[in-house]
N, C-alpha and C positions, 0 to 999 in steps of 0.2 A: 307682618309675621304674627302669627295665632301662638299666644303660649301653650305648650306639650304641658306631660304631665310631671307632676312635681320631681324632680330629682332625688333618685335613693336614699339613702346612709346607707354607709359601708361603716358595720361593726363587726366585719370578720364571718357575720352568718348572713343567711341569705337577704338579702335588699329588700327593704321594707320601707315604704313612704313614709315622710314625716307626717303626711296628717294620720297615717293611721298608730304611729305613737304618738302622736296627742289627743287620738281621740281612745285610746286606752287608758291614758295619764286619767282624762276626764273622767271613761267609768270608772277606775280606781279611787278615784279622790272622790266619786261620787258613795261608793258602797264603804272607805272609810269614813267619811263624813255621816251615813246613817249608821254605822255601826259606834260610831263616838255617842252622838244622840241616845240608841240604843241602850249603851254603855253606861250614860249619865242618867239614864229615865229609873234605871237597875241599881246604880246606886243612892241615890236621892228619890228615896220614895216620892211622889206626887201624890199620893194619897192620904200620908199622914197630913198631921198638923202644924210639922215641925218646918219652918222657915229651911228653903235649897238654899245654896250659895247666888243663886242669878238673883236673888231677890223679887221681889211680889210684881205681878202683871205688870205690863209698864201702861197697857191699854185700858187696865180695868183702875189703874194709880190715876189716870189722865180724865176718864168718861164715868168711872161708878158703874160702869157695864158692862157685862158678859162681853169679851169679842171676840173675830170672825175664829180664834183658834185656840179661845179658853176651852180646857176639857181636851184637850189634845193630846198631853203628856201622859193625863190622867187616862183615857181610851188606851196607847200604848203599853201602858204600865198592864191595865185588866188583860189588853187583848195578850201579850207577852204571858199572862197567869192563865191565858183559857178561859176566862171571863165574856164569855161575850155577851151579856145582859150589861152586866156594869161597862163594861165596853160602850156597849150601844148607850146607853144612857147617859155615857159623859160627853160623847161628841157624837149621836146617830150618823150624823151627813158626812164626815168624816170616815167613818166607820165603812161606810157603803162605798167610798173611793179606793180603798186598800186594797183590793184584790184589783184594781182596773192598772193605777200605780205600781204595784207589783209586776204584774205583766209587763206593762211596759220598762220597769225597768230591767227586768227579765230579760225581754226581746230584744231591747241595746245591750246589754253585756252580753248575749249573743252573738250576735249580727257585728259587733266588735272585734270578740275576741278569736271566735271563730271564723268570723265569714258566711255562716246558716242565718239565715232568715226564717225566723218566727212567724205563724198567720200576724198579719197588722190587725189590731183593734179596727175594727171600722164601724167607727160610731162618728155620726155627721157632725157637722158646729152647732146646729140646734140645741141635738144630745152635750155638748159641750158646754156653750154657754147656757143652755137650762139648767144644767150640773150648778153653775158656779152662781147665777143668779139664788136656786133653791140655795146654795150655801147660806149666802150673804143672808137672806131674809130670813132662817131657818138660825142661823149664831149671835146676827145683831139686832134681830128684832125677836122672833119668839121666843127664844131661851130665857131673855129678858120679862115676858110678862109674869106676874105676880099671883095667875090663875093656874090650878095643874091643867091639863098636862104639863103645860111648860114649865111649870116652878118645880119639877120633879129635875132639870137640869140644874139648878142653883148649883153654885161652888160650893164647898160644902165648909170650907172656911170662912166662909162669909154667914153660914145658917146658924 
C-alpha cells in the first residue's frame, strides 16, 4: 500500500495540509527572526565604540582575526542608513549576496503563502560554491592582511 497524501486539518475553514502549515510556521519564524536581528542592529549601534550586550566577537576573542562574518552587523547598520560605500566597505562579499538572499526569500514566502511561484534563480553550483569559496578567502584571509586595500576593512575598534 503506497501512502496518499497527507491528511487535512479540519479548523472549521477550508482543509489545508499540515505541511503547508508548517511550512508557513517556517516562513514566519524565518522573517520574525530577521526582523529581531534587524530590530537589535537598530538599536545597538555596531558602529559606535560602545560595548552591545552579545559582547566582543567570539571568533575574533578565539583567532585575533577578522572572520568569515566580521563586518556583517556593521554592513546592515550602513546599508539600513543608505550607506552603501560604508556598506561595501565593511563586508563587500556579503554586501553582493543581499539582493540574491532577498529574492530568494522573497520567492518562498511566495510560493508559500500564496501558491505563485516566482522565476527560480538559476544560477549553477559553480556560481554557488565560487560564491562561498570567494567568501571564505575574501573574510578570513584578505581582510586580514596588513597592506591596503585590504587594511581599508580593519574593525575599526580594533584601529
Amino acid at each position: 500500500m503506497t501512502p496518499g497524501p497527507p491528511t487535512p486539518l479540519r479548523t472549521g475553514g477550508p482543509a489545508v495540509p499540515a505541511v503547508t502549515r508548517w511550512a508557513r510556521l517556517g516562513v514566519a519564524a524565518t522573517w520574525a527572526t530577521l526582523a529581531a536581528a534587524v530590530g537589535y542592529v537598530l538599536a545597538f549601534n555596531p558602529t559606535d565604540r560602545v560595548p552591545d550586550p552579545t559582547g566582543p566577537c567570539t571568533w575574533h576573542e578565539l583567532f585575533g582575526i577578522n572572520g568569515p562574518t566580521c563586518g556583517g552587523t556593521r554592513m546592515v547598520w550602513y546599508l539600513l542608513h543608505g550607506d552603501l560605500v560604508q556598506a561595501a566597505r565593511q563586508h563587500l562579499v556579503a554586501l553582493v549576496g543581499v539582493p540574491f538572499a532577498g529574492y530568494a526569500l522573497l520567492a518562498w514566502t511566495v510560493n508559500t503563502w500564496t501558491g505563485h511561484r516566482l522565476p527560480p534563480l538559476r544560477l549553477s553550483r559553480r556560481v554557488w560554491f565560487g560564491y562561498a569559496a570567494v567568501w571564505l578567502v575574501f573574510a578570513v584571509v584578505l581582510r586580514n592582511l596588513p597592506w591596503a586595500p585590504w587594511s581599508w576593512f580593519d574593525i575599526p575598534y580594533l584601529t
